[in-house]
ChimeraX commands (.cxc) that place a marker at each C-alpha (Angstrom):
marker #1 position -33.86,-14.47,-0.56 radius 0.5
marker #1 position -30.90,-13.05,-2.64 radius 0.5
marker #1 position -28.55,-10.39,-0.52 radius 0.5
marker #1 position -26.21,-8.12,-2.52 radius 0.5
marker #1 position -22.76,-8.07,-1.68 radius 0.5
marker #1 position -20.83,-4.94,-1.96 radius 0.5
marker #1 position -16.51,-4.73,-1.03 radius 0.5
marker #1 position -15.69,-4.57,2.31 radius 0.5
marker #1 position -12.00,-3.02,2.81 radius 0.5
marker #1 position -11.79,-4.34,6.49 radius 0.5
marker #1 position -13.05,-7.96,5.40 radius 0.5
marker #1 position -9.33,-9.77,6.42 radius 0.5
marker #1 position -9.76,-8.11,9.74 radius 0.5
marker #1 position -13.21,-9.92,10.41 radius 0.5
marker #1 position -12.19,-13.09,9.10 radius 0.5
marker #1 position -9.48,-13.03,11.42 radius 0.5
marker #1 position -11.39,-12.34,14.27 radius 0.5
marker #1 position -9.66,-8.77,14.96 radius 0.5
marker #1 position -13.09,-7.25,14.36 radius 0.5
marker #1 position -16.50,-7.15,13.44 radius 0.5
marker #1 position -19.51,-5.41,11.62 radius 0.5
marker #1 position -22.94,-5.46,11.78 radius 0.5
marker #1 position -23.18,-5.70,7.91 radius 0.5
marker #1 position -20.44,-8.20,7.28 radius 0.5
marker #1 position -21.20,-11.72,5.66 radius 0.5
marker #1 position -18.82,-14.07,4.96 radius 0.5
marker #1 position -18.79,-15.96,0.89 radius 0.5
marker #1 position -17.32,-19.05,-0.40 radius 0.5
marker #1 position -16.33,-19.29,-3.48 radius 0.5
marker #1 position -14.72,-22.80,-4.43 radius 0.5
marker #1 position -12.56,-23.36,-0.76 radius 0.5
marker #1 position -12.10,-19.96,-0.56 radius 0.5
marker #1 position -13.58,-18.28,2.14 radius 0.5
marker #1 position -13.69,-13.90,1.74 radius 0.5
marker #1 position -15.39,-11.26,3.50 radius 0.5
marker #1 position -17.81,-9.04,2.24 radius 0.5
marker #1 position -21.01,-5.94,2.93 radius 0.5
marker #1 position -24.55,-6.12,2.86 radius 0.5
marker #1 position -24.96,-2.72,3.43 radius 0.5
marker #1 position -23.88,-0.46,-0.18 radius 0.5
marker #1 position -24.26,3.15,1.49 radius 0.5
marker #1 position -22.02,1.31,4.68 radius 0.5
marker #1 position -19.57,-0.17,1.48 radius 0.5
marker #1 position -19.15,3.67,0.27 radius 0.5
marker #1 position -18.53,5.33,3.40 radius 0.5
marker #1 position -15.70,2.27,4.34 radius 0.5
marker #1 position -13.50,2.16,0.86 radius 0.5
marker #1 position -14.14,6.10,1.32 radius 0.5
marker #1 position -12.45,6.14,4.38 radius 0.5
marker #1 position -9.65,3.93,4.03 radius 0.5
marker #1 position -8.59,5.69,0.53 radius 0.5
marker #1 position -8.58,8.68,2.50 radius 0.5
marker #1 position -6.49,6.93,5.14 radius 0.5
marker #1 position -3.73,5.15,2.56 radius 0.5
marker #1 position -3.61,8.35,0.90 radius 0.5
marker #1 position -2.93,9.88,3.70 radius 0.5
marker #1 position 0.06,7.24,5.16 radius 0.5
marker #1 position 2.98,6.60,2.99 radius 0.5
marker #1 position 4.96,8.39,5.05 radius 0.5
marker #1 position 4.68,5.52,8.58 radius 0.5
marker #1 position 4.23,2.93,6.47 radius 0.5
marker #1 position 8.01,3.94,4.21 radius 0.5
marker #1 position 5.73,3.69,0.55 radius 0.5
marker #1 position 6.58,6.05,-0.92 radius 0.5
marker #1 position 5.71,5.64,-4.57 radius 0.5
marker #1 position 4.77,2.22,-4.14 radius 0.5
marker #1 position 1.09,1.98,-5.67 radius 0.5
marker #1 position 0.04,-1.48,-3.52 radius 0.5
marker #1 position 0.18,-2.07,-0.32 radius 0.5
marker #1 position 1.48,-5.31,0.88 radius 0.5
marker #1 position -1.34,-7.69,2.77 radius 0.5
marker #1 position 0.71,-6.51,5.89 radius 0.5
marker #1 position 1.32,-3.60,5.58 radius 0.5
marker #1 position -2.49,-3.19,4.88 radius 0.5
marker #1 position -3.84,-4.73,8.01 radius 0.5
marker #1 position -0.74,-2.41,10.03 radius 0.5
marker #1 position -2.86,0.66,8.63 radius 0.5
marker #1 position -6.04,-0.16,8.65 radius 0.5
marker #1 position -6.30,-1.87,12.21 radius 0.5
marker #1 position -3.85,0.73,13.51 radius 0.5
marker #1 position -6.17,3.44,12.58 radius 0.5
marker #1 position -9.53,2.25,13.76 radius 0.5
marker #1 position -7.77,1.58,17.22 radius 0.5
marker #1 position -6.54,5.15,17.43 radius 0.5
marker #1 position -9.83,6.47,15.90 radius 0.5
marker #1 position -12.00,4.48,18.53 radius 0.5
marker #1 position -9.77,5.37,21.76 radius 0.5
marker #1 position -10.08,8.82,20.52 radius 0.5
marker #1 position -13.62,9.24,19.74 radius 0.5
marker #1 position -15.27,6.63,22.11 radius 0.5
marker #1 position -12.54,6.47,24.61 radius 0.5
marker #1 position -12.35,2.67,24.34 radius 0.5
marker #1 position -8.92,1.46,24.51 radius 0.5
marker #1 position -8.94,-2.30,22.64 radius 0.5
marker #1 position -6.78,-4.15,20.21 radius 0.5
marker #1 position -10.73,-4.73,18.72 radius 0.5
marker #1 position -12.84,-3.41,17.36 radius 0.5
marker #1 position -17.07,-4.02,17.51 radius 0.5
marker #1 position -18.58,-2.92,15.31 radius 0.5
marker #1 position -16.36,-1.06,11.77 radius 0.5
marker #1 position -19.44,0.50,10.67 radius 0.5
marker #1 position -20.74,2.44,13.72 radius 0.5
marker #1 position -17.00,3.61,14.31 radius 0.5
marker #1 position -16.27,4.63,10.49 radius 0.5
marker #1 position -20.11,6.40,11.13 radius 0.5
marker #1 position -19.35,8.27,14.03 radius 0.5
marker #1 position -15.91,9.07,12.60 radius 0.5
marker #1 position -18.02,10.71,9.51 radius 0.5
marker #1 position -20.19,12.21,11.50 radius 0.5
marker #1 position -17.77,14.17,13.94 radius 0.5
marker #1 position -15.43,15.22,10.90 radius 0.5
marker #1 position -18.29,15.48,7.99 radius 0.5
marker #1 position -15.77,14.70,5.69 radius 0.5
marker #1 position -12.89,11.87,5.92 radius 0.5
marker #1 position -10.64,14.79,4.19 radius 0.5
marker #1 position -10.84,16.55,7.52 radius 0.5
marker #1 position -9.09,13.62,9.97 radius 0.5
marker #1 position -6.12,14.76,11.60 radius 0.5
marker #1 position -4.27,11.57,10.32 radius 0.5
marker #1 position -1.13,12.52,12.01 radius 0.5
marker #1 position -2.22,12.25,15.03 radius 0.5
marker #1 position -3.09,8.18,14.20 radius 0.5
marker #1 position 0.43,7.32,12.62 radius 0.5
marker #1 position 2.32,6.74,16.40 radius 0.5
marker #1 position -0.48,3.93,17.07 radius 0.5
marker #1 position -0.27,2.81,13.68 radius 0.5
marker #1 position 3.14,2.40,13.33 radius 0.5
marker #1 position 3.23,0.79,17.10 radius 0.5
marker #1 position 0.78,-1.55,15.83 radius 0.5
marker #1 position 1.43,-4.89,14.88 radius 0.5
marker #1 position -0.96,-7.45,13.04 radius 0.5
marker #1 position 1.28,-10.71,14.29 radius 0.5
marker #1 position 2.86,-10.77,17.85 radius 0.5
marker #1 position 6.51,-12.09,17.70 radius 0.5
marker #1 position 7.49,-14.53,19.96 radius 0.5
marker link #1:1,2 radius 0.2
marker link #1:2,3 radius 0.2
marker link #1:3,4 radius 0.2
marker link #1:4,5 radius 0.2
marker link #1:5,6 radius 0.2
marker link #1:6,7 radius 0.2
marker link #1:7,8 radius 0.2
marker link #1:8,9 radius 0.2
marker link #1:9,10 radius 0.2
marker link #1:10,11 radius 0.2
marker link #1:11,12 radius 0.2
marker link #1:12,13 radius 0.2
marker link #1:13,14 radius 0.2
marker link #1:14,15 radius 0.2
marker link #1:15,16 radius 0.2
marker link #1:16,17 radius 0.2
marker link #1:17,18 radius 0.2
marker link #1:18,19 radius 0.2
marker link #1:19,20 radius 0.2
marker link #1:20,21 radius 0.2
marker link #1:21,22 radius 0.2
marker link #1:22,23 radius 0.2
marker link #1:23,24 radius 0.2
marker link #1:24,25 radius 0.2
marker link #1:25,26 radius 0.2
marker link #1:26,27 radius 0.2
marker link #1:27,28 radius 0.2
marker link #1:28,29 radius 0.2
marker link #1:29,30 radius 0.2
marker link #1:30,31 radius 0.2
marker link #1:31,32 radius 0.2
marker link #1:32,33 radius 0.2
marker link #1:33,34 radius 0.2
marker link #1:34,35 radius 0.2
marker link #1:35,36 radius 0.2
marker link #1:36,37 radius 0.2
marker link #1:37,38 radius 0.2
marker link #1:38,39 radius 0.2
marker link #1:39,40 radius 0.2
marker link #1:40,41 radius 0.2
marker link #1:41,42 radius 0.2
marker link #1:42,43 radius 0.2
marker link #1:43,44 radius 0.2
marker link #1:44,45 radius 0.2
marker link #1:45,46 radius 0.2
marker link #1:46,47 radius 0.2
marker link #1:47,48 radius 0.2
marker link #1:48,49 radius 0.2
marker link #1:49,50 radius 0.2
marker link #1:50,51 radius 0.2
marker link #1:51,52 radius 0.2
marker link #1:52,53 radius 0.2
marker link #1:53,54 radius 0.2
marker link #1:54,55 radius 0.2
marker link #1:55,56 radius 0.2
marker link #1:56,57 radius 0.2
marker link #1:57,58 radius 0.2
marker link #1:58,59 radius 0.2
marker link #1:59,60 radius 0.2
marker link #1:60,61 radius 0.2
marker link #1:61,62 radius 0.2
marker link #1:62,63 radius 0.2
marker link #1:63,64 radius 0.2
marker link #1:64,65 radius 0.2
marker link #1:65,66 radius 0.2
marker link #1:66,67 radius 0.2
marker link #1:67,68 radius 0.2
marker link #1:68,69 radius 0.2
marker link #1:69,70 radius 0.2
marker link #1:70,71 radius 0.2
marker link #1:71,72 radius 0.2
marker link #1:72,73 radius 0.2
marker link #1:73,74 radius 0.2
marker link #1:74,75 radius 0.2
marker link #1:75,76 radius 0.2
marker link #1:76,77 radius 0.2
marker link #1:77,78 radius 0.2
marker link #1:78,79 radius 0.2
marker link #1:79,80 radius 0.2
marker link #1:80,81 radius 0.2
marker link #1:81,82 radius 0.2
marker link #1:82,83 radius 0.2
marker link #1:83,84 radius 0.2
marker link #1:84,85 radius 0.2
marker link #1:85,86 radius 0.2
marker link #1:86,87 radius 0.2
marker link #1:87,88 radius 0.2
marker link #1:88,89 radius 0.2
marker link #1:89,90 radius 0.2
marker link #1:90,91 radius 0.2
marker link #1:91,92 radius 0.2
marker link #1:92,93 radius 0.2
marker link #1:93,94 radius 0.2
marker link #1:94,95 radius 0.2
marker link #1:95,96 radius 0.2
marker link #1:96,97 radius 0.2
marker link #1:97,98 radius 0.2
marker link #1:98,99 radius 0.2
marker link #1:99,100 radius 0.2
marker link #1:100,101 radius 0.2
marker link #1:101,102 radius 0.2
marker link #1:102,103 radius 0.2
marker link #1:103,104 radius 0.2
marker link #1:104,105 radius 0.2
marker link #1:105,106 radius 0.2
marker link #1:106,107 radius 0.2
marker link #1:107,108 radius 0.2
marker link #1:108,109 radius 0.2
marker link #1:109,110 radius 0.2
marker link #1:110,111 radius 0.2
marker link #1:111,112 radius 0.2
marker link #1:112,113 radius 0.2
marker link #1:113,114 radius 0.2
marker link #1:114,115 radius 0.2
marker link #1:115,116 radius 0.2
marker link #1:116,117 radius 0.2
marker link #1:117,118 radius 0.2
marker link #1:118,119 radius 0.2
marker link #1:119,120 radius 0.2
marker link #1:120,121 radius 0.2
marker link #1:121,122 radius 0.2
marker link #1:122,123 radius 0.2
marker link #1:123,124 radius 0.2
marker link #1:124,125 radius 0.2
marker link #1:125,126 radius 0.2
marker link #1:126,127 radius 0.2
marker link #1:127,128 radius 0.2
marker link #1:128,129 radius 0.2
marker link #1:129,130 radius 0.2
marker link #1:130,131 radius 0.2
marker link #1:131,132 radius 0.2
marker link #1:132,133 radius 0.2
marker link #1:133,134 radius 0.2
marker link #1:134,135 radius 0.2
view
């Protein structure tokens, strides 16, 4: 049986055990190991939700201009956001999260559109938020 894959924005937080997905798969290709969807309508409403959310965060994350994010500066947004988004609309407070999908679902279905976040009120967890814990 052949599954399609589809891009998965959130795919270096599930490899790194930070989170997980009920439609993530993980793919080899040569020794490299990369994260991906099996779900395309699931794909769409993730890469639709975290343009919305880099669009909407150059001002925490000082990038100004800068057309790429860094891989850190990345995971600071993106994992930063889905904790503040899940505390706020389930009222779980984790540094994980469960399952991406049914949050970035529930998120769409409270605001109908990702336009209509309040992203503001997620920059003081994301820019608290840090990927690596210094020792």
């Amino acid at each position: 049986m052949h599954i399609n894959h589809y891009t998965c924005p959130f795919s270096h937080l599930i490899l790194s055990g930070r989170c997980s997905c009920k439609y993530s798969s993980k793919d080899c290709i040569a020794e490299k190991e990369f994260g991906t969807c099996t779900n395309n309508p699931a794909s769409t409403d993730c890469l639709s939700f975290y343009t919305k959310l880099k669009d909407n965060s150059s001002f925490v994350l000082k990038s100004h201009n800068q057309p790429n994010l860094s891989v850190g500066q990345q995971s600071k947004l993106k994992m930063g956001a889905l904790i503040a988004l899940q505390e706020n609309i389930s009222g779980v407070s984790s540094d994980n999260v469960k399952d991406i999908f049914d949050l970035v679902y529930k998120i769409k279905i409270e605001h109908t559109d990702f336009s209509y976040i309040n992203f503001s009120k997620l920059m003081p967890t994301i820019s608290k938020y840090r990927f690596r814990n210094k020792h």
